[in-house]
C-alpha distance (Angstrom), angle and dihedral (degrees) to the residues before:
residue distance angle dihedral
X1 . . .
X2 3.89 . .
X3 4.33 116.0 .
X4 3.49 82.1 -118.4
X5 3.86 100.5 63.8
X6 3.89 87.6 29.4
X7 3.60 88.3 57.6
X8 3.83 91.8 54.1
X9 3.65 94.2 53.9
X10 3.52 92.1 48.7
X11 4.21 85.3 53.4
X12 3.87 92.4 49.4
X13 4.32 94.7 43.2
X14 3.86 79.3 59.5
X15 3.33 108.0 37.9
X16 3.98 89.1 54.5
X17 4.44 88.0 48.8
X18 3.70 79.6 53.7
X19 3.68 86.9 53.2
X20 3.97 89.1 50.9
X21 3.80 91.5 45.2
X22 4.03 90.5 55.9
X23 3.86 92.3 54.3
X24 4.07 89.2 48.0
X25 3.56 82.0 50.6
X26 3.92 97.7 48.3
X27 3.65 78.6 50.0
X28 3.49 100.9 59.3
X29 3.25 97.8 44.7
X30 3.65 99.4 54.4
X31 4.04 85.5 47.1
X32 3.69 91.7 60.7
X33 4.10 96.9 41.4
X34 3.67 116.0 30.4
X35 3.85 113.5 1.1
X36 3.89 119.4 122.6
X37 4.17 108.3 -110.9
X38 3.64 83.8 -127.7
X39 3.59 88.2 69.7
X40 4.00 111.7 55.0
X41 4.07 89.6 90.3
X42 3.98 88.9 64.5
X43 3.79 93.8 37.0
X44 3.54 93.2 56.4
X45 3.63 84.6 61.7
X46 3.20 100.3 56.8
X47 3.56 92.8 50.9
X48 3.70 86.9 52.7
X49 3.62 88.9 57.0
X50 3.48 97.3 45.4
X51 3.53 99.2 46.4
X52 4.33 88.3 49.9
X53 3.99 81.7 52.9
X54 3.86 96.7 52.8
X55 4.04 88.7 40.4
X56 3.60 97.4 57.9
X57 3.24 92.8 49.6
X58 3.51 96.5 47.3
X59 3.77 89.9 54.0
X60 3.68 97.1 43.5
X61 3.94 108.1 141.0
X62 4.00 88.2 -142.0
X63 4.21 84.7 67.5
X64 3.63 86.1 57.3
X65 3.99 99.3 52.5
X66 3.74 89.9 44.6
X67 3.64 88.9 55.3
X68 3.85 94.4 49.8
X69 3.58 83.2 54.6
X70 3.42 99.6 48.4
X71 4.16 110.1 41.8
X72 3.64 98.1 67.6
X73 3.44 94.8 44.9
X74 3.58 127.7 97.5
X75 3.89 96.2 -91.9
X76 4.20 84.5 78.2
X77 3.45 98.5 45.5
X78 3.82 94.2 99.7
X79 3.74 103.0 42.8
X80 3.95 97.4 -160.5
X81 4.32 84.7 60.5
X82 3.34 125.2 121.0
X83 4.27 97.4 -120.8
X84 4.11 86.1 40.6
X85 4.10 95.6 57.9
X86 4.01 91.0 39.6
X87 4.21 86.1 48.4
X88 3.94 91.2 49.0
X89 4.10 87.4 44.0
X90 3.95 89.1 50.1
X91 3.60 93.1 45.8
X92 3.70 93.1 42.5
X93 4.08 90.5 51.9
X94 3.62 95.2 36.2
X95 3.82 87.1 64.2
X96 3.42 99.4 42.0
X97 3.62 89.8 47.8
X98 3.93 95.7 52.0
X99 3.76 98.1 54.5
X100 3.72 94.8 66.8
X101 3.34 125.3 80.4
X102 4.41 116.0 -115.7
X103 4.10 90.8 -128.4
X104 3.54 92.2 49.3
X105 4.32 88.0 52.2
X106 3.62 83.6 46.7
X107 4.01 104.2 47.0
X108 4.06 84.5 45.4
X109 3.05 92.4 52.5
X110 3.78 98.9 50.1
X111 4.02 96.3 34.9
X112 4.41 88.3 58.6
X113 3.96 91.9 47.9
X114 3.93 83.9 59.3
X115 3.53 101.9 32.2
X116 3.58 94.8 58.4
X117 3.75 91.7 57.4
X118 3.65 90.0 48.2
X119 3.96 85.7 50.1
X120 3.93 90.5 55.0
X121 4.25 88.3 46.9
X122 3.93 88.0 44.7
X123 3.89 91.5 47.5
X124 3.79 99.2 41.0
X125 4.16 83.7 53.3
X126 3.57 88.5 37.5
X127 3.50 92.9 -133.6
X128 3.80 131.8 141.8
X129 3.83 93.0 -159.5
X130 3.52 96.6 73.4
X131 3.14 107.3 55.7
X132 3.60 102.0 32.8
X133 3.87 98.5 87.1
X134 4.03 83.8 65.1
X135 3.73 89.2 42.0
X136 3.36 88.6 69.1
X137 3.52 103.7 35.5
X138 3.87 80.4 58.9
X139 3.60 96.5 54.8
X140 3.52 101.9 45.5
X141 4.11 85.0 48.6
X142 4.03 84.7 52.3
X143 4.08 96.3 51.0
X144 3.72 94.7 39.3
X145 4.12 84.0 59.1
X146 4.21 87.2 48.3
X147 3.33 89.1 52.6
X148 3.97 90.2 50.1
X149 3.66 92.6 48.1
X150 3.85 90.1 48.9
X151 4.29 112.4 -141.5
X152 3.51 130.1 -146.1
X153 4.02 96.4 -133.4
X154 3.59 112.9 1.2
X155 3.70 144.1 -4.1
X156 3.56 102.8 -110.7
X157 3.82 85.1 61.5
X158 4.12 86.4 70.5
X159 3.60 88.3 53.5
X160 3.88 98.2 44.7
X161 4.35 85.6 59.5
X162 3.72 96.0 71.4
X163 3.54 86.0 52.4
X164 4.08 114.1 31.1
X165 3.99 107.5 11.1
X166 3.76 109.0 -132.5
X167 3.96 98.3 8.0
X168 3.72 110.5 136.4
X169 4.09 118.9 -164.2
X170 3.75 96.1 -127.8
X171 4.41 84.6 55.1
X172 3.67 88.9 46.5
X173 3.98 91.2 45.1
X174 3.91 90.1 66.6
X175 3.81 101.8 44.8
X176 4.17 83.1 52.2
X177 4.33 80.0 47.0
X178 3.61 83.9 49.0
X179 3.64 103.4 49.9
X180 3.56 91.6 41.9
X181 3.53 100.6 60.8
X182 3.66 85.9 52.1
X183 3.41 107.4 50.1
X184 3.54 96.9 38.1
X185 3.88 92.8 77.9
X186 3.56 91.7 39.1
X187 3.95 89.8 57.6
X188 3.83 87.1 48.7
X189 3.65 91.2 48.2
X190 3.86 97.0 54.8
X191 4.06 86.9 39.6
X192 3.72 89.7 68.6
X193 4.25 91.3 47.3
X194 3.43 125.6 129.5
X195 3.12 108.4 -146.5
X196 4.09 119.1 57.5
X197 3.71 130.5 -179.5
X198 3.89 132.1 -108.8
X199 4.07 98.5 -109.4
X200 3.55 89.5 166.4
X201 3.69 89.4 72.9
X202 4.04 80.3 77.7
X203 3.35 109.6 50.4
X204 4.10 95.8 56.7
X205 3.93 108.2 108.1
X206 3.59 119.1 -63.5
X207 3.75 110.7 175.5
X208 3.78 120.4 -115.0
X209 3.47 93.8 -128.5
X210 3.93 97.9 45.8
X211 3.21 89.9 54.2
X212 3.71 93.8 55.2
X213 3.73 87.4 46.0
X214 3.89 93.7 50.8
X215 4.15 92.0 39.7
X216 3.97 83.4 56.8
X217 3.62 100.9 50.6
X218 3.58 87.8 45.6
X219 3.74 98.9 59.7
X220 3.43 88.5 47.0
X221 3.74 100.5 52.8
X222 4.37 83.7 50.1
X223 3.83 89.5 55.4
X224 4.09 107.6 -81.5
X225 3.36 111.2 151.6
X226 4.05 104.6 -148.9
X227 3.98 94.0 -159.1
X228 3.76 89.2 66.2
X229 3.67 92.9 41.9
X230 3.40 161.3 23.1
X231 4.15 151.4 -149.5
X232 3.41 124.2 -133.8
X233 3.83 141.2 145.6
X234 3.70 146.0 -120.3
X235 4.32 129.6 150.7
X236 4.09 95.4 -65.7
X237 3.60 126.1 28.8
X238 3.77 124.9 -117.7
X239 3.91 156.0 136.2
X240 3.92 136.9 -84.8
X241 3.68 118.4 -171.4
X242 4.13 97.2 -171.0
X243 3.13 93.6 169.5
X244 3.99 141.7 -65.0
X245 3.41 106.8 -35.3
X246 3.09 95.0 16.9
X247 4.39 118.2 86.0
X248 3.63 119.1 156.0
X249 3.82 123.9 -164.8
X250 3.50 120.7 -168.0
X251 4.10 132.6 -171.2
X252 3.31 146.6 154.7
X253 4.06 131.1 -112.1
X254 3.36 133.3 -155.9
X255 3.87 115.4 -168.0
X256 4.09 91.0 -132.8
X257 3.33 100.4 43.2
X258 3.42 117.8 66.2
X259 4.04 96.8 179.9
X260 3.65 95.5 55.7
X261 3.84 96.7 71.2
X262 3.75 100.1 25.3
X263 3.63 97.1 53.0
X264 3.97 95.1 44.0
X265 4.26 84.2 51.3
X266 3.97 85.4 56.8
X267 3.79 96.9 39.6
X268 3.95 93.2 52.9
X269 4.03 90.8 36.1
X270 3.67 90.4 62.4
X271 4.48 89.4 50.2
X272 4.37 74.2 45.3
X273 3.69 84.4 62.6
X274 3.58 113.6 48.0
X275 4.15 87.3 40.3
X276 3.96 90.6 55.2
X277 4.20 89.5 39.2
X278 4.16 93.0 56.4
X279 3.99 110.8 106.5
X280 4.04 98.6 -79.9
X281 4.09 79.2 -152.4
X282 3.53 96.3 60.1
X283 4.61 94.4 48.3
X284 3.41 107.7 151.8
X285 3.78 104.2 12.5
X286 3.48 117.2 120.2
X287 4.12 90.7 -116.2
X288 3.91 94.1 47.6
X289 3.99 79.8 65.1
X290 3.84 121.8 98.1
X291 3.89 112.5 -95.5
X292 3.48 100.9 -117.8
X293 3.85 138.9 -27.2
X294 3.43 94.0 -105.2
X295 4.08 96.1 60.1
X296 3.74 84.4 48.8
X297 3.69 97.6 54.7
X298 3.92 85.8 50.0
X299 3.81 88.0 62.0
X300 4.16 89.3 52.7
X301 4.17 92.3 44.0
X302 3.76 87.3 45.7
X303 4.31 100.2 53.6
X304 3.89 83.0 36.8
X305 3.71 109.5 46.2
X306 4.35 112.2 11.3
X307 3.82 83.0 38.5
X308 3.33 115.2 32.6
X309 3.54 103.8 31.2
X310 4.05 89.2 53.6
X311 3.74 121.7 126.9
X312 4.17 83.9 -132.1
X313 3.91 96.4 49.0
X314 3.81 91.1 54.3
X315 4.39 88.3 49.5
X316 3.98 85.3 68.0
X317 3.59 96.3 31.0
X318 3.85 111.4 38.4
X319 4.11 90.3 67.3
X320 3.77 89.1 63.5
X321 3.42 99.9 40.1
X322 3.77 86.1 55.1
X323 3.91 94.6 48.5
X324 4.12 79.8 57.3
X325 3.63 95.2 39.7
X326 3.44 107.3 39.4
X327 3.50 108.2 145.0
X328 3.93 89.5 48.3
X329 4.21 106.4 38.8
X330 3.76 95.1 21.1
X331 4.36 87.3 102.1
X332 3.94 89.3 38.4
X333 3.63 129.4 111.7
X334 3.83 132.8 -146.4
X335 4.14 87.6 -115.1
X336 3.87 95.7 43.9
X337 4.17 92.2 50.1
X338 3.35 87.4 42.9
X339 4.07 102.6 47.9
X340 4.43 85.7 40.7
X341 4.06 88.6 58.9
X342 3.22 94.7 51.7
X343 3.79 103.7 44.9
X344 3.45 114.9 148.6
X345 4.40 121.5 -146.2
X346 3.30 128.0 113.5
X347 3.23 118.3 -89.2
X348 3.95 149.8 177.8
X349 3.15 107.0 -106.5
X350 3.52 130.3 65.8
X351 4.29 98.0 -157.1
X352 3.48 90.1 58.4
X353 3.81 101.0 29.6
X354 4.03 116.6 124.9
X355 3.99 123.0 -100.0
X356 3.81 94.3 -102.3
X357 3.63 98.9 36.5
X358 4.11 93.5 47.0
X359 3.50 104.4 81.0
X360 4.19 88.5 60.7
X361 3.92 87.6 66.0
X362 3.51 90.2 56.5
X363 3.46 93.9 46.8
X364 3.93 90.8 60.5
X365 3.53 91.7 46.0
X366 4.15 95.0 50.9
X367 3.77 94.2 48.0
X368 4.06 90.3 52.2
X369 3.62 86.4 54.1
X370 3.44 101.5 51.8
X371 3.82 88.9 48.9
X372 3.76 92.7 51.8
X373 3.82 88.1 48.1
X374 3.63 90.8 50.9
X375 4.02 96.4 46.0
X376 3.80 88.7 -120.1
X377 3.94 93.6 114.9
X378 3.34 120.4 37.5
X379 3.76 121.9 -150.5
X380 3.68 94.3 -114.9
X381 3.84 86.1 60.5
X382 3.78 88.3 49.7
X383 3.84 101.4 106.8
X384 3.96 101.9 50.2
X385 3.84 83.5 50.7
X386 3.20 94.5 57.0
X387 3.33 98.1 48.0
X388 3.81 94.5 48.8
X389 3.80 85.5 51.9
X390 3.39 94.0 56.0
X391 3.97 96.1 44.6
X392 3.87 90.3 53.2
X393 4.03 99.2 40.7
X394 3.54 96.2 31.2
X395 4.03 111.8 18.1
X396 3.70 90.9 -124.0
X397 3.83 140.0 104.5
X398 3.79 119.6 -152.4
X399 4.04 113.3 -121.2
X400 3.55 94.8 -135.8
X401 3.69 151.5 -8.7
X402 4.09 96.2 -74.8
X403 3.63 91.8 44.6
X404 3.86 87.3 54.8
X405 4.13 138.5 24.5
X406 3.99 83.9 3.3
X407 3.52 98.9 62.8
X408 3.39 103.8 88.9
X409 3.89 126.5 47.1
X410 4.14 99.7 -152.3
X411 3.79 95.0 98.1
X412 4.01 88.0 48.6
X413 3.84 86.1 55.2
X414 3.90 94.0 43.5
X415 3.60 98.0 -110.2
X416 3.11 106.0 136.0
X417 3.81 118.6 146.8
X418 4.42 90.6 43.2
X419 4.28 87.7 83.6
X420 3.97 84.8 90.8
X421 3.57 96.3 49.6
X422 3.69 92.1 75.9
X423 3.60 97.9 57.0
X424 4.21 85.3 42.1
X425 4.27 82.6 51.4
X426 4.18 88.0 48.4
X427 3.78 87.8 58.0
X428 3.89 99.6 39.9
X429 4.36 86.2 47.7
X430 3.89 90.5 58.5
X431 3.37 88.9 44.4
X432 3.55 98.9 54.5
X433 3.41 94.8 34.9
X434 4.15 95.5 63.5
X435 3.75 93.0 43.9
X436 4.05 82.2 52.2
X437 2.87 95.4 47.3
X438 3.80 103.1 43.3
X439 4.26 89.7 46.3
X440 4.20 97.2 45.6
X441 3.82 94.7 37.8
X442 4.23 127.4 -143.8
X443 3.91 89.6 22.4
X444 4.09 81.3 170.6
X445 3.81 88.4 63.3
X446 3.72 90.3 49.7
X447 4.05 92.7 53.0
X448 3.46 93.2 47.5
X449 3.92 95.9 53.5
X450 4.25 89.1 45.8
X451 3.55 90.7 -105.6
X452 4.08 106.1 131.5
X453 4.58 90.9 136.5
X454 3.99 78.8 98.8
X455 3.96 101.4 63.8
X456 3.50 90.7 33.5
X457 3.92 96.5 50.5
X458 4.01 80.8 46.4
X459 3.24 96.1 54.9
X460 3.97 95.2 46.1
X461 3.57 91.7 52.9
X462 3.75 98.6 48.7
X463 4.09 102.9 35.9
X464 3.94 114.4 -4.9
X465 4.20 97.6 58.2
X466 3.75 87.3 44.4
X467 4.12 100.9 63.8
X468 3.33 108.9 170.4
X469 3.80 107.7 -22.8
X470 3.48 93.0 116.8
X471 4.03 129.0 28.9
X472 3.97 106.1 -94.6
X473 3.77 87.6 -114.8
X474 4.33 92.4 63.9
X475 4.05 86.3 39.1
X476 3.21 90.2 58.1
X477 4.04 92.4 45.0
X478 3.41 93.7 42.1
X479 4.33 87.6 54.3
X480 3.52 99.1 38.8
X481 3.81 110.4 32.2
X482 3.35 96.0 -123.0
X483 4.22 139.9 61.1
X484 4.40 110.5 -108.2
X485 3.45 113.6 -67.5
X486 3.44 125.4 166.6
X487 3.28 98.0 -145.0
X488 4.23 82.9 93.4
X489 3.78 92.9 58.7
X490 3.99 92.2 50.1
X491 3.55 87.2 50.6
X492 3.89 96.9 48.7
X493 4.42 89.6 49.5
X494 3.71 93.7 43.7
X495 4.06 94.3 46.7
X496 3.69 90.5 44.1
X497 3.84 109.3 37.9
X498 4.09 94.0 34.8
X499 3.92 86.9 54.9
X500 4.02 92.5 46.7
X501 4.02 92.8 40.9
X502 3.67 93.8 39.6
X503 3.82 88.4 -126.4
């Protein structure tokens, strides 16, 4: 067989696991918005089944003869090619893939369809008890697949791979050491302000279905095409890429709090946005993937925070949300709005934490992790933990169970190892954001006309078109002029939140 034709077959095995992926996806999604309780028993099946399907395939032997044939051929010879990045992705997958075992795919698979409906009971009765049993079913799943994988230092490290190639936990220990020490004095600083917003201005009554209404015509006016998607909502927000034309975002309302669903719209339109900017002629290869998790969680925290939370997207906005939301915003002005979204206090919950504030929650969450991981904390011990985690990071103690461990669904859907993405997608967003900023000039005067086609082209052109061509960490180099350093981010919250607490 030439590399050539190997190569091929190597592009069509994966475009047609791709193809398996997207109906796991569909799947999921439907699980967590519209499918009868009754049903999770038979859906975990299915997952089962599915995920079986995509393993044996992604084990076959036949994938690794075609990629003996095809990786000292020509096709790698120029390592920043096309056919050389997908052959190091197969490769890199294929192994992966081959040191865990098929029943152990298939019993995670079918444990997180039910646990995450046990998580939604368990956080609806705010109660631990019920969904710790899963917990640690989930766990144990999650260091039996470290131990597969193998790790040079710890297992969490395994875990971290399917999420942020080549991050280690002790590396990502010291940027969260970093950041701390940094934002803790800023925290303190804007603590002792004197001037505080009105945040009560949010929580008057903002109909549900308004604020579906007003979320839609939002997305649209920032470049969401409707006919390739859709917005729904379930307990916690998120994302489904399906498939190309086909991008669902998901969120949650409440109807006196207008932040909660807005934001999560924004926050899941910007993971919308790189998903519908990757090369459509390169679906289902490994390189016409997002680089990393981390890059794509910079593309949500940029939409939602940088953008959204601007004093200049809220001068074209804020008239039409108060047209919708008249009784409510009718008495409010563009600095009030502005100053109440951007409150800063530490809070309980990460969704709806503050900019500065946010990277604390993760924090907690990433050094629970680790201990589970590691066997030093038990799930059963998971609550008081938290709680402690939260009183030293944050100065706060959650109430109860919902307010607390329950809050966030990723451990229901075995994900754990992605918490430290956010705070990796926080630092990429500033990033970006300057060298945007400083290359397309008075970005503010572009938000406040309506005119947001000239970040988002930007951003296609210098990370969405690329996929996975280059590891996240050289795309974001290669866009920004420099590696991550958070060093941007600190100088994005201190600009911002000293100017609007006049500190």
């Amino acid at each position: 067989m030439t590399a050539p034709s190997a190569y091929e077959e190597l592009l069509r095995r994966c475009r047609e696991e791709s193809l398996l992926s997207s109906i796991a996806e569909l799947l999921e999604w439907d699980e967590l918005t519209h499918m009868p309780e009754e049903g999770a028993e038979h859906r975990g099946r299915q997952q089962a089944l599915l995920a079986g399907l995509h393993h044996q395939r992604a084990t076959d032997p036949r994938v690794g003869d075609l990629l003996d044939v095809v990786e000292s051929s020509e096709l790698t010879r120029d390592a920043a090619s096309l056919p050389a990045a997908n052959i190091r992705l197969i490769r890199r997958a294929y192994s992966r893939a081959r040191r865990l075992p098929q029943a152990l795919v298939e019993e995670q698979a079918r444990v997180v369809s039910l646990a995450q409906q046990e998580w939604a009971v368990a956080r609806a009765a705010a109660d631990f008890r019920i969904f710790l049993p899963w917990l640690e079913k989930v766990v144990h799943l999650k260091q039996a697949e470290a131990q597969a994988q193998g790790y040079d230092s710890e297992p969490y490290d395994a875990l971290l791979e399917d999420y942020e190639p080549g991050a280690r936990a002790a590396q990502l220990a010291g940027m969260f050491a970093s950041l701390r020490d940094e934002l803790l004095p800023l925290i303190d600083t804007i603590a002792g302000a004197r001037r505080w917003p009105r945040t009560d201005i949010l929580k008057r009554n903002f109909p549900i279905e308004q604020q579906r209404l007003f979320g839609e015509e939002t997305a649209a006016a920032l470049g969401f095409d409707f006919n390739a998607g859709r917005l729904d909502t379930t307990v916690h927000p998120f994302f489904s890429a399906v498939g190309p034309g086909d991008c669902r975002i998901v969120t949650r309302f409440s109807d006196n709090d207008f932040c909660d669903g807005f934001f999560g719209i924004l926050h899941e339109l910007g993971h919308a946005f790189y998903e519908i900017g990757l090369d459509p002629e390169q679906h289902g290869t490994p390189a016409g993937e997002a680089a990393a998790v981390g890059l794509h969680e910079s593309q949500a925290r940029l939409w939602e925070n940088a953008v959204g939370r601007s004093r200049a997207f809220w001068r074209h906005f804020l008239p039409r949300a108060q047209q919708t939301f008249q009784a409510s915003l009718a008495d409010v002005s563009l600095e009030d709005f502005h100053f109440a979204i951007n409150v800063c206090v530490p809070s309980l919950n990460r969704v709806r934490a503050d900019e500065v504030t946010y990277n604390l929650h993760i924090l907690v969450r990433f050094e629970l992790e680790r201990a589970l991981m590691s066997g030093d904390l038990k799930p059963a011990d998971v609550p008081a933990a938290w709680n402690e985690g939260y009183r030293r990071h944050l100065g706060i103690v959650p109430a109860d169970d919902a307010e607390g461990c329950l809050q966030d669904g990723h451990w229901g859907a075995g994900l754990i190892g992605y918490f430290p993405t956010y705070t990796l997608g926080n630092l990429m967003a500033a990033q970006l954001f300057a060298r945007a900023a400083g290359e397309l000039g008075e970005l503010e005067e572009m938000f406040a006309r309506g005119d947001f086609a000239p970040l988002l082209s930007w951003l296609r052109e210098r990370i969405h078109r690329h996929g996975h061509v280059q590891p996240a960490n050289d795309l974001l180099e290669a866009a920004t002029g420099s590696p991550l350093d958070h060093g941007f981010l600190m100088r994005y919250l201190r600009g911002k939140f000293g100017e609007l607490y006049d500190v």
